[in-house]
Every structure is written in structure tokens, then in C-alpha cells.
C-alpha positions in Angstrom: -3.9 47.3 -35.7 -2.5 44.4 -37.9 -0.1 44.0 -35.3 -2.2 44.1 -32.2 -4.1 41.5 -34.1 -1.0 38.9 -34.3 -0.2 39.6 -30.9 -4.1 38.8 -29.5 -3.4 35.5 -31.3 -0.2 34.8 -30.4 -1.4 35.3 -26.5 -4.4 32.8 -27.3 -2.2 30.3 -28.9 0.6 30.6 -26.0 -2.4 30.0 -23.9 -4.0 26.6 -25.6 0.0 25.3 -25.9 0.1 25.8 -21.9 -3.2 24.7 -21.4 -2.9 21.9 -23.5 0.7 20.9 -21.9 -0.6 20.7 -18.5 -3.6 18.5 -19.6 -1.1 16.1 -21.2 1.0 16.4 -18.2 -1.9 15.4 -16.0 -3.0 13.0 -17.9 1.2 11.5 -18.3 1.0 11.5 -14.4 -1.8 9.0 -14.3 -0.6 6.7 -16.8 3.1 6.9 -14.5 1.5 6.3 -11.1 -1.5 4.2 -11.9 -0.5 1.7 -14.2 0.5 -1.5 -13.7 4.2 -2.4 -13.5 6.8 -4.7 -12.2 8.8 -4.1 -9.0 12.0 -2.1 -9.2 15.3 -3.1 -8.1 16.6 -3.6 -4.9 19.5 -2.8 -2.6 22.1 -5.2 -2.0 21.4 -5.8 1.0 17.7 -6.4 0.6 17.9 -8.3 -2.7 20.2 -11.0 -1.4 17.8 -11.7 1.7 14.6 -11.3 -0.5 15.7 -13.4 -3.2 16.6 -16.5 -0.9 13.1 -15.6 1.0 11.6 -16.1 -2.7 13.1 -19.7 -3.3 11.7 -20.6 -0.3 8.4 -18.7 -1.1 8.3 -20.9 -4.3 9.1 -24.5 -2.2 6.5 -24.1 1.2 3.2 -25.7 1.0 0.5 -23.2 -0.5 -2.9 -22.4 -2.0 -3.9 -20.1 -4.2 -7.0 -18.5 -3.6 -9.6 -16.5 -5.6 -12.3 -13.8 -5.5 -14.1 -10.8 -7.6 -13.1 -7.5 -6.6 -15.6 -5.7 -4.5 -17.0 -3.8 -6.8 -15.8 -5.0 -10.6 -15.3 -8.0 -12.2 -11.6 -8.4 -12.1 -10.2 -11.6 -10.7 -7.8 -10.8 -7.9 -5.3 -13.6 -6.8 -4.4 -14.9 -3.4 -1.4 -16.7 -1.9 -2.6 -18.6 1.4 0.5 -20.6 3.2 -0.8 -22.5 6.1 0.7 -22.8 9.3 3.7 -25.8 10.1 1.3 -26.6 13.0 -2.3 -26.0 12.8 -3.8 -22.3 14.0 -6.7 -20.2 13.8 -4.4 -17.0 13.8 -3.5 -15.2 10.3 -2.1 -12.4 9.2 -3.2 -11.1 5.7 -0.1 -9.0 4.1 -0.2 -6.3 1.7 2.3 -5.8 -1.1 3.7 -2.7 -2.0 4.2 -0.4 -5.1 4.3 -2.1 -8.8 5.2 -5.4 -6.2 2.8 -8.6 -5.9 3.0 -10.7 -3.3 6.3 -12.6 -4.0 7.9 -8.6 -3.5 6.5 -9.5 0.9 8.1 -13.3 0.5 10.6 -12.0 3.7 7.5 -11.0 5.4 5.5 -13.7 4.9 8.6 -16.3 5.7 9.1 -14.0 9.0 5.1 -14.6 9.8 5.0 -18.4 9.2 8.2 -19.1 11.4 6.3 -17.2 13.9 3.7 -19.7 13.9 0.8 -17.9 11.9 -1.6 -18.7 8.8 -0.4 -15.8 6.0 -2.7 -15.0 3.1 -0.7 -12.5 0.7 -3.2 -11.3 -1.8 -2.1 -9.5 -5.3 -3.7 -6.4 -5.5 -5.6 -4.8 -8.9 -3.6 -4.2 -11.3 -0.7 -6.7 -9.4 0.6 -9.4 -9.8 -1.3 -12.4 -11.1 -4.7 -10.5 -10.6 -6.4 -8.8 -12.8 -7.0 -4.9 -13.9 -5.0 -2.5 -15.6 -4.1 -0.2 -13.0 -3.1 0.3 -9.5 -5.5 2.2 -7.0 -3.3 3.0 -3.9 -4.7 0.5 -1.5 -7.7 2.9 -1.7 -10.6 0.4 -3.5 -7.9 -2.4 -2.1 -9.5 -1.5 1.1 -12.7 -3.3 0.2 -10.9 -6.0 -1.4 -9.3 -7.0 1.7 -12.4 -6.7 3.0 -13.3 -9.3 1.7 -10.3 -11.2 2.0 -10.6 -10.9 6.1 -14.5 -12.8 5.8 -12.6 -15.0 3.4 -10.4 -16.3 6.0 -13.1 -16.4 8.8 -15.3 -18.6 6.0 -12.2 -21.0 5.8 -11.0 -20.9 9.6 -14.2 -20.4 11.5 -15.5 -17.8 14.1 -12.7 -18.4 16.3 -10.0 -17.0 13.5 -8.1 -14.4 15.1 -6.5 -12.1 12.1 -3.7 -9.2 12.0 -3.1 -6.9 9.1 0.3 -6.0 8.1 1.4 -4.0 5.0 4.9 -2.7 3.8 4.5 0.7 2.0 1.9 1.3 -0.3 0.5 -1.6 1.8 0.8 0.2 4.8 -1.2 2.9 3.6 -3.6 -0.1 2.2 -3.9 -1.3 6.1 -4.5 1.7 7.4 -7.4 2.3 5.1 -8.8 -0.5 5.7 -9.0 0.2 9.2 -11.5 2.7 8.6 -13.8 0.3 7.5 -16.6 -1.9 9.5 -14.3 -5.0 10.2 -15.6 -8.3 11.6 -14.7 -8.5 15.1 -12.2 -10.9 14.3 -9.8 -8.5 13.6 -7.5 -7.8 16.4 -4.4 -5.6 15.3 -2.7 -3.7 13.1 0.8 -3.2 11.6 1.8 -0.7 9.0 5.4 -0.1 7.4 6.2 3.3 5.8 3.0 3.5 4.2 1.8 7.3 3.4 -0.7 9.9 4.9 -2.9 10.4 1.6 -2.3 9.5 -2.1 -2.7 12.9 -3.1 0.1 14.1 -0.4 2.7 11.2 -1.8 1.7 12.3 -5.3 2.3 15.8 -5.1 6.0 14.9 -3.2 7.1 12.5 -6.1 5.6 15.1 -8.9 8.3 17.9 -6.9 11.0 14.8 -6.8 11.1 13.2 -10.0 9.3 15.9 -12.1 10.3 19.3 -10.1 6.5 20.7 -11.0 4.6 22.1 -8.4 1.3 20.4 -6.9 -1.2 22.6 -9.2 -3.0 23.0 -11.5 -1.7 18.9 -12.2 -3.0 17.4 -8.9 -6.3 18.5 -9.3 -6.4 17.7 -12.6 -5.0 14.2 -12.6 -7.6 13.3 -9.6 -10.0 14.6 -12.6 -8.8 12.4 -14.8 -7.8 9.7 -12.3 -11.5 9.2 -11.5 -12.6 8.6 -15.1 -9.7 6.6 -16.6 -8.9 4.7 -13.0 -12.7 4.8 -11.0 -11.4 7.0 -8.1 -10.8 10.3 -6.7 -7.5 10.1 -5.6 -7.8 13.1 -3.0 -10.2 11.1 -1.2 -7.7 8.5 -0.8 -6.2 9.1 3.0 -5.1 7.0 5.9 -5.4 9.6 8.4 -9.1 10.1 7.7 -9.4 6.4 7.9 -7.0 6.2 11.4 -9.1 8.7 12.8 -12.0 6.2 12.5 -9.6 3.4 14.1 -10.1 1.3 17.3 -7.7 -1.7 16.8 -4.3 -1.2 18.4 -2.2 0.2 15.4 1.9 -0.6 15.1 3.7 2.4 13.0 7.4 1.7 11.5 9.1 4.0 9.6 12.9 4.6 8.3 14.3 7.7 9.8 15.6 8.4 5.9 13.0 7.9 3.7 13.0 10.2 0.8 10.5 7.8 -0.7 7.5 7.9 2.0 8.4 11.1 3.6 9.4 9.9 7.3 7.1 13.4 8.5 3.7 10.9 7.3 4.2 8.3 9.8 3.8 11.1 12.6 1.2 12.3 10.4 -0.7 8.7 10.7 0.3 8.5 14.3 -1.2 11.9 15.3 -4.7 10.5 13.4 -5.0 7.3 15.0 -7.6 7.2 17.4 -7.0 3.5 19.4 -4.1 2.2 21.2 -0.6 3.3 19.3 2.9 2.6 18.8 5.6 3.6 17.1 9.1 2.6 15.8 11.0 5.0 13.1 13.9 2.9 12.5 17.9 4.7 12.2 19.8 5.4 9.4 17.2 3.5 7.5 15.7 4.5 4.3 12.4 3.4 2.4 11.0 -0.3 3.5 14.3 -1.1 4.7 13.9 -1.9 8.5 13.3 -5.1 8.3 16.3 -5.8 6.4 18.4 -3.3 8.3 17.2 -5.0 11.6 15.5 -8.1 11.3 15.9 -9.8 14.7 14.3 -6.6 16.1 11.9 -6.4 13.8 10.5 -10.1 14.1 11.0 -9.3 18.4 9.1 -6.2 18.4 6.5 -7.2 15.6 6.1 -10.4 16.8 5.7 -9.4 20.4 3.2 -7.0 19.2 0.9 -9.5 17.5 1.1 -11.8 19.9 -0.5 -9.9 22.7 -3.4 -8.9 20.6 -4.0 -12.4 19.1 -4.3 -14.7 21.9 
């Protein structure tokens, strides 16, 4: 009897330990993914370019712009470089992973040489804006939002505006297309961003952690939603593509072990306007414009420039 006793508790206490472990690992996977950080390093290759891209980031004629977060108090930043010749044609970049808007100075350099207004904004948790953690582009998406009537306010009802994003921004642009947009919004381009947070969190929890997707997915989303304000399971750019119109530009690097190369065909299957597609060779997370930048700035270029006449 005595002994079936210790056993019943030793069952129970096995039980709390495993429980309690996988609450603590849930809870360790939001404080990983969501939190703010600083951007990791780079390639050779890409750190040499971006780096000289920075210094001259740092020297072109700028503004810095400000606004509230859609719906919070935080202060989120904006970096607004004007045209060499005056336009009403912008693009509005997003920044990637634990990046800021410096981390897209290639981009941005590549947009102004082509002639366009570029307003990089610093995303929550990013940068110098404000909040403790990151959401995914997924409340981003009402922030930029809000940065597209910003730009309308400052150029007029003429502007003429493109989205672009590079990774976790190009999941940011494609959720924003699912929103109501103001008219002047004429195209999109997206670069190895994912299908759904939950589907690039449950790939990077089997990566780096080797745990399967539950019970800690639907967990973290639990806690994810008090600690961080969202349900990250909610969070997907093919819900939001399937609600698209504007003509949508998809690049991807045929060996990304990062943003699983499968998502962009994911996205592209969703997308309900006009569609193209690029997946990049021998080319591995956010690397095609560095791995082919006088096609990139031909084909992305020559994209924008038919829908923003």
C-alpha cells in the first residue's frame, strides 16, 4: 500500500515537473522570439556592401519622422529621404528581424538612385522606436497604415506609393495588403518574408530547439497574447494575400533554411491580384539582392515602375 502510495506521488510530481517545464519552455520561447534585439551578423559578402550602403545612409539628406502606434502609445520612428529630384512616388520599406531601418540602407540607396521618395520606418520594439517587443509585422500592419496616409498628408493626393519589405518585412507587406489601403497605393514587393508567424515559429522551435510544434505553440500564442497583445496564430500573410488586389512581386532564395523557400509558393498560391514571382539560385535567406543586384534593381525596378506612373 505504502508503496503504491509513493508511486501515485511520484507520477503526480513527474507530471507538475513536465507540466511545469513546458510552461517555462513556452513562456522562454516568447521572450526568444518577441523581444527586442539587435541585428545579427552578416555574410561577407552582404556586410561589405551593407556597411558602405550605411555610410552613405548616414551622409544623404533626411528627415525623421514621427507618430503613435495605431493602437498604443509607443512612439515609433521614421526615416524619410527625399528624392535627388522632386516626385510624388514613394516607396515605404520594411525592416526585417531584430533589424531597424539602417539593417534596409542597400534597399533604400537602391530605391533613391531609382528616382523615388523612401520612408523606412522602425518598427515596435525596433530600432529608435519605442516598445519592448517585436510583433511580426502583424500590429505593424496598422502602423504602416498609418505611415501610407502619412505620406499622402505630406505629398498630396497625387502620391503614388509602393510597399517593399525584406523578410520579416515581407511578411509585414503582405499583411498589410489585407488591409483597406488608400487608393494610392499601387504595388507590392515582398522578399522572403513567411506564410504565418505561427508556421515560421514552429520551423525555428524544430531548428534551433529540436521540440515539436505542441503542446508549446499553443501555449506561447497563450501567453504571447497577454505578455505581447497578440495571438500570434492569427498572424498570416496568406489570409491577408487572399484579400489582395494590388499587383504583388514575390522573391525568394532557392536555399533558405531561414524562411523556408516552400512559403513563398505558399504566399503566391494565396494571392488573389496580379502575381509574380522570382526564387533566386543558389541563394540563401535575404540574400538576392546581394547575390544579384543588377538584376534585382532591373527586375524590381521595372516592376515599380509600370505600376507607379
Amino acid at each position: 500500500m505504502i508503496k503504491k502510495r509513493w508511486l501515485k506521488y511520484g507520477l503526480v510530481g513527474l507530471m507538475i515537473l513536465l507540466v511545469g517545464g513546458i510552461l517555462v519552455g513556452s513562456n522562454y520561447l516568447v521572450s526568444y522570439a518577441f523581444t527586442r534585439g539587435v541585428p545579427g551578423p552578416s555574410n561577407h559578402k552582404k556586410a561589405a556592401v551593407l556597411k558602405a550602403d550605411q555610410v552613405w545612409l548616414k551622409n544623404v539628406k533626411q528627415e525623421q519622422w514621427q507618430q503613435r502606434a495605431a493602437d498604443s502609445s509607443l512612439r515609433l520612428v521614421a526615416t524619410y529621404v527625399p528624392a535627388a529630384k522632386a516626385t510624388n512616388k514613394t516607396i515605404i520599406v520594411a525592416h526585417g528581424y531584430h533589424e531597424n531601418h539602417t539593417s534596409m540602407a542597400s534597399y533604400i540607396r537602391l530605391f533613391h538612385n531609382l528616382g523615388y521618395n523612401v520612408l523606412a520606418p522602425d518598427d515596435r520594439g525596433s530600432g529608435k522606436s519605442q516598445g519592448k517587443y517585436l510583433t511580426f509585422g502583424w500590429l505593424d500592419r496598422l502602423d504602416y497604415v498609418n505611415w501610407i496616409k502619412r505620406v499622402i498628408k505630406y505629398q498630396g493626393q497625387n502620391s503614388q506609393i509602393g510597399l517593399f519589405g525584406v523578410s520579416m518585412g515581407g511578411a509585414t507587406v503582405m499583411m498589410v495588403s489585407g488591409q483597406k489601403l488608400p487608393s494610392q497605393v499601387k504595388a507590392i514587393v515582398e522578399d522572403c518574408g513567411y506564410s504565418s508567424v505561427e508556421a515560421e515559429l514552429t520551423n525555428q522551435l524544430k531548428a534551433q530547439f529540436n521540440l515539436p510544434k505542441e503542446p508549446f505553440i499553443m501555449l506561447a500564442s497563450m501567453i504571447a497574447k497577454i505578455r505581447v497583445g497578440f495571438d500570434f496564430r492569427q498572424a498570416k500573410a496568406t489570409a491577408a494575400l487572399r484579400k489582395n488586389t494590388l499587383p504583388l512581386y514575390l522573391i525568394h532564395g532557392d536555399s533558405d533554411h531561414f524562411v523556408a523557400t516552400k512559403m513563398v509558393k505558399q504566399n503566391y498560391a494565396a494571392q488573389a491580384g496580379t502575381k509574380k514571382l522570382w526564387i533566386s539560385e543558389k541563394t540563401g535567406h535575404a540574400m538576392t539582392y546581394y547575390n544579384y543586384p543588377h538584376e534585382y534593381q532591373q527586375r524590381v525596378g521595372a516592376f515599380f515602375a509600370k505600376y507607379l506612373q
